[in-house]
C-alpha positions in Angstrom: -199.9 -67.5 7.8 -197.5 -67.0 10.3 -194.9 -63.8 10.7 -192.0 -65.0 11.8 -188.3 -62.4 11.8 -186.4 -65.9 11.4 -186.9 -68.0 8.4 -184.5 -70.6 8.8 -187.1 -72.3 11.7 -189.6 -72.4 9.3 -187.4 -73.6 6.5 -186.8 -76.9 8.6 -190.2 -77.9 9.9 -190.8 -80.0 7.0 -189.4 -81.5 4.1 -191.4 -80.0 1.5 -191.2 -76.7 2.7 -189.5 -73.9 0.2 -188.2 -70.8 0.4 -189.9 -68.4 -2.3 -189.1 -64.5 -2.5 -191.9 -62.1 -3.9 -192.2 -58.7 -4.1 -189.7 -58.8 -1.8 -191.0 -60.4 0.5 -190.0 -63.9 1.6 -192.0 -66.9 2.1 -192.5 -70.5 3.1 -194.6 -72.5 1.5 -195.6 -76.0 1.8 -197.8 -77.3 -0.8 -198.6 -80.9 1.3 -199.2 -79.5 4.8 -200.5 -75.8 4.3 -200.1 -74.7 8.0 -196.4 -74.1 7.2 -196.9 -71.0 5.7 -194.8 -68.0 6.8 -193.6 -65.1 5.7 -191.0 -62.4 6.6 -190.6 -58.7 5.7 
């Protein structure tokens, strides 16, 4: 999982990618190509 401080380049990578925010915390996640993970915060 990557630590990015900008989101919105991960957001756009791929189609399926979403946006998810947990224990504040916010995250990509891609279900079909897991090496988009991120997260920021």
């Amino acid at each position: 999982m990557k630590v990015l401080k900008s989101l919105k380049s991960a957001k756009t990578r791929h189609k399926d990618c979403r946006v998810i925010r947990r224990k504040g915390r916010l995250y990509v996640i891609n279900k079909t190509n897991p090496r988009f993970k991120a997260r920021q915060g």
